[in-house]
C-alpha positions as CSV (number, residue, x, y, z in Angstrom):
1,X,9.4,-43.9,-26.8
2,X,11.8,-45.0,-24.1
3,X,14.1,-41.9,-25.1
4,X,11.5,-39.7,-25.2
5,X,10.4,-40.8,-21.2
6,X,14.4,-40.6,-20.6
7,X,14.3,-37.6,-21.7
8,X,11.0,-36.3,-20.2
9,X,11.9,-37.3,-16.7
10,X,16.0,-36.1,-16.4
11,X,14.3,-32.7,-17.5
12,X,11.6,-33.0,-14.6
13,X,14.4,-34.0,-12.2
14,X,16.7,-31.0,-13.1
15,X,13.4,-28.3,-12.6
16,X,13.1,-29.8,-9.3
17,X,16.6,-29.6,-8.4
18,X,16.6,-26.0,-9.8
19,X,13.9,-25.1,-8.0
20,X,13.9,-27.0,-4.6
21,X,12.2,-25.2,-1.9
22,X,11.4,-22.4,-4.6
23,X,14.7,-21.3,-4.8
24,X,16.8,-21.3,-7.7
25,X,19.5,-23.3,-7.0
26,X,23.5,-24.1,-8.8
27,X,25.3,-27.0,-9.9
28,X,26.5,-27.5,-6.5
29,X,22.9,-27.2,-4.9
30,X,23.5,-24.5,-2.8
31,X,20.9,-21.5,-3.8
32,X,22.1,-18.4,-5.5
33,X,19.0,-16.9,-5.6
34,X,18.8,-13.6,-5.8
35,X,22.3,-13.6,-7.3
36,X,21.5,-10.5,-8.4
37,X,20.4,-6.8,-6.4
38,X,16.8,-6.9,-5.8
39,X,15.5,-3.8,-6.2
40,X,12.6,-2.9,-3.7
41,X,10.7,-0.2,-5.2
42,X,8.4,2.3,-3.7
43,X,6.1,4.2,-6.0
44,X,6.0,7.2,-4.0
45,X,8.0,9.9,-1.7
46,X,10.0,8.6,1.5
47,X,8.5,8.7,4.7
48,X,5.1,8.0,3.5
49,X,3.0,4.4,4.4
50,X,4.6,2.8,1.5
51,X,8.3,3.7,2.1
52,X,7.5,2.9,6.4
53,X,6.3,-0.7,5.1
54,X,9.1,-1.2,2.9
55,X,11.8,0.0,5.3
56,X,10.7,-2.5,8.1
57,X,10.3,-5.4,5.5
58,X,13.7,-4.8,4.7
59,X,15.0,-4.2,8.2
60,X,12.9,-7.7,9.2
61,X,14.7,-9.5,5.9
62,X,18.1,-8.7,7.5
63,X,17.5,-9.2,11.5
64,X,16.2,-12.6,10.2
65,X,18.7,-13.3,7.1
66,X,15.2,-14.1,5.1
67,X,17.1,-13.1,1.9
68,X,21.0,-14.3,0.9
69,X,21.3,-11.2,-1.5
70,X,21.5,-7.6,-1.6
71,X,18.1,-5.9,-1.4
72,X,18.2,-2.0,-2.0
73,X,14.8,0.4,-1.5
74,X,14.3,2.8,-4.6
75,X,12.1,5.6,-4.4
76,X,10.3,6.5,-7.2
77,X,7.7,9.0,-6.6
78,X,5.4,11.4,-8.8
79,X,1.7,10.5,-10.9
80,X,0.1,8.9,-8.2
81,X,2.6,6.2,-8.3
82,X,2.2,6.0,-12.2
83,X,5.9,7.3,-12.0
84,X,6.9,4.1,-10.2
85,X,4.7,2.1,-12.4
86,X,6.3,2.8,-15.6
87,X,9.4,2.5,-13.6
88,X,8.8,-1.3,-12.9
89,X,7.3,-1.7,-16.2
90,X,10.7,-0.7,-17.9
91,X,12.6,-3.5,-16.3
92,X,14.2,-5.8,-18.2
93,X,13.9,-9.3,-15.6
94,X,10.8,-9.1,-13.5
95,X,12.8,-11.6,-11.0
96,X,14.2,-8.8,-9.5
97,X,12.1,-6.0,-8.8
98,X,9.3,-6.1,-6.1
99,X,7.6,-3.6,-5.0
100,X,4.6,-2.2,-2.1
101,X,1.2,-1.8,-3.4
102,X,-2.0,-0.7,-1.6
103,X,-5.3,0.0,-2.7
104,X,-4.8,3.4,-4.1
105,X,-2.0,2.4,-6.4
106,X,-4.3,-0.4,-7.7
107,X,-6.5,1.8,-8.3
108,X,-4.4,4.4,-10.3
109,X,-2.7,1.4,-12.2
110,X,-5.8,0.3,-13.7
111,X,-7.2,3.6,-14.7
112,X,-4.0,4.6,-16.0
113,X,-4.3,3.3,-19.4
114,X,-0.5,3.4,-20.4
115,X,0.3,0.3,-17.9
116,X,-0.2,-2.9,-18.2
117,X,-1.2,-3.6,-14.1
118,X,-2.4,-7.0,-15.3
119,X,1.7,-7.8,-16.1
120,X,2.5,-7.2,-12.5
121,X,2.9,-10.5,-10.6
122,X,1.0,-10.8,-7.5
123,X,3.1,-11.5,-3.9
124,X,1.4,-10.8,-1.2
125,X,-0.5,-9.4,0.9
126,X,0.6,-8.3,4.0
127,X,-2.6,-6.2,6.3
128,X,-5.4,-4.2,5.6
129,X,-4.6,-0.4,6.7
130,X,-7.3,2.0,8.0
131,X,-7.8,5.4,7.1
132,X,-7.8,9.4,8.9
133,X,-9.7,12.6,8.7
134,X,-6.4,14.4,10.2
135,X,-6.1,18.3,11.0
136,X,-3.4,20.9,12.5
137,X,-4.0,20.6,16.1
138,X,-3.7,24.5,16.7
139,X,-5.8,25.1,13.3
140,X,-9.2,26.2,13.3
141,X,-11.1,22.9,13.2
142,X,-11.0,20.5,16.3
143,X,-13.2,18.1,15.3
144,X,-15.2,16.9,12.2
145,X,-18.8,18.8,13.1
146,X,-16.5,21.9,13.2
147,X,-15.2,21.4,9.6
148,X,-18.2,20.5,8.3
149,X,-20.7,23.8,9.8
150,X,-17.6,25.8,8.3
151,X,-17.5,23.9,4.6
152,X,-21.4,24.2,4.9
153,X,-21.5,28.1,5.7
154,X,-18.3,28.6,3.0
155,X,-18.3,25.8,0.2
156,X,-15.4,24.7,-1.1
157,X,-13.4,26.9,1.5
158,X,-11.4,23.6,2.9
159,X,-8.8,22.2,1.2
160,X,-8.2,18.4,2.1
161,X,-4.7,17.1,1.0
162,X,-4.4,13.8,-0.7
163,X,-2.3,11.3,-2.1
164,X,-3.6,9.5,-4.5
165,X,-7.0,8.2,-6.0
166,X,-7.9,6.3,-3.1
167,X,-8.0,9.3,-0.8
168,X,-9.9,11.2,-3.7
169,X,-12.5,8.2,-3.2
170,X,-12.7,8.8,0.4
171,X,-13.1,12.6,0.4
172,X,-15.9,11.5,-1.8
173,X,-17.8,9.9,0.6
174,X,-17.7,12.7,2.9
175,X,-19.2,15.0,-0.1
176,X,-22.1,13.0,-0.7
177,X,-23.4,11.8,2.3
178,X,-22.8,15.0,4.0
179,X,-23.4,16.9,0.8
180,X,-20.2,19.3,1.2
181,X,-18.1,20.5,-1.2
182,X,-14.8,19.7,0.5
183,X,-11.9,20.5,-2.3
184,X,-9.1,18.1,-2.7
185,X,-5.5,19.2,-3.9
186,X,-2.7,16.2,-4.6
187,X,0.5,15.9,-3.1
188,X,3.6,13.0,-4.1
189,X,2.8,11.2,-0.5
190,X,2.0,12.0,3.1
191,X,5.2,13.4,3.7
192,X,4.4,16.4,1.7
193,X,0.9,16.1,2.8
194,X,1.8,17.0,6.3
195,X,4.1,19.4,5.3
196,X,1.5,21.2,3.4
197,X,-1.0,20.9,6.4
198,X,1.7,22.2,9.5
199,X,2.3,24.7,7.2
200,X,-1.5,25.8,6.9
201,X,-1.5,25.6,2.7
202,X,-4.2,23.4,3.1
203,X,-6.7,22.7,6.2
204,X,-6.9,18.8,6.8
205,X,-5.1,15.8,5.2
206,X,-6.0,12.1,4.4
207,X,-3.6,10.5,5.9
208,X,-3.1,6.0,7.2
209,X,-2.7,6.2,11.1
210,X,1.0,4.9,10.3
211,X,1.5,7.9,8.2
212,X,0.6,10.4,10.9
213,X,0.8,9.0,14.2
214,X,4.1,10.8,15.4
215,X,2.7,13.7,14.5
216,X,-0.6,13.3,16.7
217,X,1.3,12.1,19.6
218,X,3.4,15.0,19.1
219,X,0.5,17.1,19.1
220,X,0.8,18.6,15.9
221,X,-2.2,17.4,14.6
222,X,-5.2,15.8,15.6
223,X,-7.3,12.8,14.2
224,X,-10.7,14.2,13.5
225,X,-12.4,10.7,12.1
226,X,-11.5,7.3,11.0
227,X,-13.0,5.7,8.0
228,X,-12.9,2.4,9.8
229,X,-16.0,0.5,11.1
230,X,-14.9,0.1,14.2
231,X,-13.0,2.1,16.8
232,X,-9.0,1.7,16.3
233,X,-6.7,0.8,19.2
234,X,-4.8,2.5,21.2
235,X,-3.3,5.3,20.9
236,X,-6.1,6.2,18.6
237,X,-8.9,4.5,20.7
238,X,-10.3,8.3,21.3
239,X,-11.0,9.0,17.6
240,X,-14.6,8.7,15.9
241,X,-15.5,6.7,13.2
242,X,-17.6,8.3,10.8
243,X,-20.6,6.0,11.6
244,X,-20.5,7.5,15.1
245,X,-20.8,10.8,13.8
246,X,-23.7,9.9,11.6
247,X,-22.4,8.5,8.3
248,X,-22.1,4.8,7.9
249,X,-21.4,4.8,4.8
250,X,-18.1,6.3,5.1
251,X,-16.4,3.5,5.4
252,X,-12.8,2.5,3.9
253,X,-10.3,0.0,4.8
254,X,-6.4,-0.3,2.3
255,X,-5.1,-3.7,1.5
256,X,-1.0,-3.3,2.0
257,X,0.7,-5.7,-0.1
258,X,3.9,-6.6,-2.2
259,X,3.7,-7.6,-6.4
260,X,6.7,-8.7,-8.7
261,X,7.8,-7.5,-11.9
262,X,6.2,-8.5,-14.6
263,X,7.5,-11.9,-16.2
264,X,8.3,-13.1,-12.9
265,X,8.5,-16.8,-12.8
266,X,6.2,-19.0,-10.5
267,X,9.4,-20.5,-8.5
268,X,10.3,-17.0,-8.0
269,X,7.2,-15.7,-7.0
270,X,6.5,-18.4,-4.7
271,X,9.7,-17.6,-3.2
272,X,9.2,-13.9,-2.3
273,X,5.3,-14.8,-0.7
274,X,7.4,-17.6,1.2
275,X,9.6,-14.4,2.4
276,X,6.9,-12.2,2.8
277,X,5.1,-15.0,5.0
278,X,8.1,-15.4,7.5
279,X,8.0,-11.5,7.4
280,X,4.6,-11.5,9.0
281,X,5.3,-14.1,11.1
282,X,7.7,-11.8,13.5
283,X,7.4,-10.4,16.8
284,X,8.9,-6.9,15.2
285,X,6.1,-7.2,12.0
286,X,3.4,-7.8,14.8
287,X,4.8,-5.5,17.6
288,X,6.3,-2.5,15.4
289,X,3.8,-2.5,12.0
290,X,0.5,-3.6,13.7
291,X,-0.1,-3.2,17.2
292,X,2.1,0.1,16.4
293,X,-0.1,1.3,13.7
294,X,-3.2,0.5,14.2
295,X,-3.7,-2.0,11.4
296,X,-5.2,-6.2,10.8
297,X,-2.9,-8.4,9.8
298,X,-4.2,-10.3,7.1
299,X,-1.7,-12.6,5.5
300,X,-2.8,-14.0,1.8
301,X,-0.1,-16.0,-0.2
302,X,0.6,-15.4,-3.8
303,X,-2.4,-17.0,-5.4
304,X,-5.0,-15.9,-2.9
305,X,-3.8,-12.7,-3.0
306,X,-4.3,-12.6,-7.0
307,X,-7.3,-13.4,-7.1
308,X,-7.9,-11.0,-4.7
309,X,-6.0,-8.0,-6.1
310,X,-7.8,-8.3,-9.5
311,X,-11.3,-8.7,-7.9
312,X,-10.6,-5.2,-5.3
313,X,-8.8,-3.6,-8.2
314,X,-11.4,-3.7,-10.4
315,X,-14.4,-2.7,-8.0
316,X,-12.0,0.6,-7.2
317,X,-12.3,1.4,-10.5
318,X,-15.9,0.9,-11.2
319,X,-16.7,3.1,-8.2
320,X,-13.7,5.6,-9.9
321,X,-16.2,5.8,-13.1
322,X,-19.2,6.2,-11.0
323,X,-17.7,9.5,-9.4
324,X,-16.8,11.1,-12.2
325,X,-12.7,10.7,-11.2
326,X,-11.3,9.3,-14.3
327,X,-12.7,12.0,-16.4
């Protein structure tokens, strides 16, 4: 029995000692983890909401030496981010992949039957992103009672570009409670979105102010309604909400946030919501992702934010099957 308790406790001591701090640590008790590239990947096109947030993260991680390891952004767009899914999915040690997730991509990981979203490891999550009605500022429609007497008089004539599920969900609302027949088409990311949209292949967009917001301040397109409940801030103070213009139940806020691999160990896990925490933490997080783009910071460590990310992802796709969009 004595050995056994030996035993039991030089085992306990050595965990701790591998772990301290959640950090894996050597024999010599300085930490080598990640001794290994961590690979930060985005399921979708650069220079959409997902590749901004991971970009800063990354710039952040470095400005604050937050990481002593090499950290490398992949892209991996295509499927609504099922393309990056099966991506993640395929590696072979969880510990050192992590990757941006929102709402949308929740969404499409659970309908999409093929991956296990349950075998990603929750991280983060990071703020709550708000949503845009956006159009070409020199295009026909200048405003959202404009689009909708021509969708009205000439159904289905307005095609609205979208990303994702998410978007399809909030182009959704708009057809029911205005009972329109706005058309959606799908695009790998906002980049191509906008693209599409200055390029007049399809009338208005779906885009997260972060996504869009050069462009407006450019004056290349214009904001016609957010799906927020509240007025945004400045420099998007002057844009209606829906529930000005009549419909309060358009409505629809995106969780931003960062998972693991699957099989990623606790200590390791713990590690990257420790990193992600000193991430939000910054002046530049607050000043230059934020205030910047218009969202709420809402910080939730690893296992608030799983308990969390199951209970939104699920209720996305409930109201997926009540729509018809998995079909």
């Amino acid at each position: 029995m004595k050995r056994a308790v030996f035993m039991l406790t030089v085992t306990v001591l050595l965990t701790a000692s591998l772990f301290a701090n959640g950090t894996p640590e050597g024999d010599g008790g300085a930490a080598i983890y990640p001794d290994n590239v961590v690979e930060f990947v985005v399921p979708a096109s650069a220079g959409g909401g997902s590749d901004t947030l991971a970009r800063l993260i990354l710039e952040i991680i470095h400005e604050n030496n937050l990481v002593d390891g090499t950290m490398v952004i992949v892209n991996k767009p295509g499927g609504a981010s099922a393309a990056g899914h099966a991506y993640i999915m395929g590696k072979k040690d969880g510990n050192y992949t992590i990757f941006t997730m929102n709402a949308a991509h929740a969404l499409a990981a659970r309908a999409n039957k093929s991956i296990q979203d349950r075998e990603f490891t929750p991280v983060a999550n990071l703020a709550m992103d708000n949503v845009l009605l956006v159009a070409k500022a020199d295009g026909p429609y200048k405003d959202f009672q404009g689009a909708l007497k021509a969708i009205k008089e000439h159904p289905e004539s307005i095609l609205v570009g979208i990303a994702d599920n998410l978007d399809k969900l909030c182009v959704a609302q708009i057809n029911m409670e205005t009972e329109a027949e706005f058309s959606t088409v799908y695009f790998d990311g906002a980049g191509e979105i906008a693209t599409a949209l200055l390029g007049d292949h399809i009338q208005l967009g779906i885009f997260n102010p972060n996504e869009c917001l050069g462009q407006i301040q450019a004056g290349t397109m214009v904001a016609l309604a957010a799906f927020s409940t509240d007025r945004l801030e400045a420099p998007l103070e002057t844009v209606p909400t829906f529930a000005e213009l009549g419909y309060p139940n358009i409505e629809f806020q995106m969780f931003r946030s960062i998972m693991g691999g699957p099989g990623m160990s606790p200590e390791v896990q713990q590690y990257w919501s420790d990193v992600m925490q000193k991430v939000t933490e910054t002046e530049t997080w607050k000043n230059n992702y934020i205030r910047k783009n218009g969202l709420e910071a809402k910080f939730m460590p690893a296992d608030e934010y799983a308990e969390y990310h199951e209970r939104m992802a699920e209720r996305l796709y409930q109201m997926g099957n009540i729509i018809g969009l998995f079909k």
